[in-house]
C-alpha positions in Angstrom: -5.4 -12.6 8.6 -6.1 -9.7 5.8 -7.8 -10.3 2.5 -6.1 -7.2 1.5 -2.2 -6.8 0.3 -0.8 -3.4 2.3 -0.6 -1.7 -1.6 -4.2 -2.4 -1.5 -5.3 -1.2 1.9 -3.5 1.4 1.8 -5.2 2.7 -1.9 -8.7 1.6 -0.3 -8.3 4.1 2.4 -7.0 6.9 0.4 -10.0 6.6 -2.0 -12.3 6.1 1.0 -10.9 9.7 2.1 -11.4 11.4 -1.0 -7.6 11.4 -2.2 -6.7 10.0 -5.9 -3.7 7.5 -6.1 -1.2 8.7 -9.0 2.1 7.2 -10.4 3.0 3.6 -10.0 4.0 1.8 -6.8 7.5 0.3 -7.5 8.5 1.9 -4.5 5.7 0.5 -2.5 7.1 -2.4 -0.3 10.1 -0.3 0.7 8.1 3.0 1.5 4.8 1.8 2.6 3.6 4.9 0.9 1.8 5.8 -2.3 2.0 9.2 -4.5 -1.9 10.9 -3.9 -3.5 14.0 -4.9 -6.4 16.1 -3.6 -7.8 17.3 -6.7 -6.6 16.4 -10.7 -3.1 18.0 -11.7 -2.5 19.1 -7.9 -0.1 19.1 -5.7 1.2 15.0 -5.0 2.4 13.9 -1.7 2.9 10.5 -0.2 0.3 8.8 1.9 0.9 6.2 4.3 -1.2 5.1 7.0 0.8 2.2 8.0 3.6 3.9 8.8 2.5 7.6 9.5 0.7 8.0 12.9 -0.9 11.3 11.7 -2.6 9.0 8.4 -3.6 6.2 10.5 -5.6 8.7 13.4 -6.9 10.6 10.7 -8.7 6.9 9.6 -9.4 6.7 13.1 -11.4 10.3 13.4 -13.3 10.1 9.8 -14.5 6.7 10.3 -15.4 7.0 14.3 -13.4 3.9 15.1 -12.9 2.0 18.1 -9.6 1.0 19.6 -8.4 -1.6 22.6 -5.8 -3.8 23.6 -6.3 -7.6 22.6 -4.8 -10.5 23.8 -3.7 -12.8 21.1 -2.9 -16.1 21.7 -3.1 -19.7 21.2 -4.2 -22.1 24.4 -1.1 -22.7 26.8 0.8 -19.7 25.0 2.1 -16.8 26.7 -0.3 -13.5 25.6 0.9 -11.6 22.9 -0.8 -8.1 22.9 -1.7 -6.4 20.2 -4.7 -3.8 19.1 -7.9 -5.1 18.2 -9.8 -1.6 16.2 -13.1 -2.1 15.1 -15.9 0.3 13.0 -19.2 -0.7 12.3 -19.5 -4.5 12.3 -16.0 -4.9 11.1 -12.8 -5.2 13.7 -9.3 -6.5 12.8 -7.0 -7.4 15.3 -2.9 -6.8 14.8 0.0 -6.4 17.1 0.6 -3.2 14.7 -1.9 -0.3 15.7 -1.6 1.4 12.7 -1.7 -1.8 10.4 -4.9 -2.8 12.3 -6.5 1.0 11.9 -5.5 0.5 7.8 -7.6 -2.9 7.6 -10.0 -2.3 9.5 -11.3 0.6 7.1 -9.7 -1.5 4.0 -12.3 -3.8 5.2 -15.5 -1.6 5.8 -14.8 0.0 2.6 -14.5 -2.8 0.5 
């Protein structure tokens, strides 16, 4: 389980890259994406590691991250796999790569 909402991830690892969150988030839980900027009164674009591949592997490079497939399940179950990425001492495990890649820095950044 996360500590973090995705709006909150997701603006953790934008500030962890350097990028500054503009604009409100109204949009948020249907986009998954927030409005950022490089640099004060640039250019704004959306950001979105949760559902962008390129966002999440960019995470992935900065932060030297490690990803594997992880069984997750409950005794007698059936597995369930899903991707276990870890950094540091932190790891978060989530059927959702790019999810797991989002809290994983979310939580090494906090």
């Amino acid at each position: 389980m996360s500590d973090f909402t995705d709006l909150e991830a997701t603006n953790i690892c934008a500030v962890a890259l350097g990028f500054r969150p503009v604009g409100e988030y109204k949009d948020f839980e249907t986009t998954k994406a927030i409005q950022m900027e490089e640099v004060l009164g640039g250019p704004k674009y959306k950001y979105s590691p949760l559902t962008d591949g390129a966002s999440a592997f960019e995470l992935v490079e900065v932060f030297q991250l490690a990803i594997d497939r992880f069984a997750m399940m409950k005794a007698g179950e059936i597995p369930t796999w899903g991707w276990r990425v870890k950094g540091g001492d932190t790891s978060y495990v989530h059927f959702s790569l790019k999810k797991a890649i989002t809290i994983c820095v979310a939580k090494m950044k906090q």
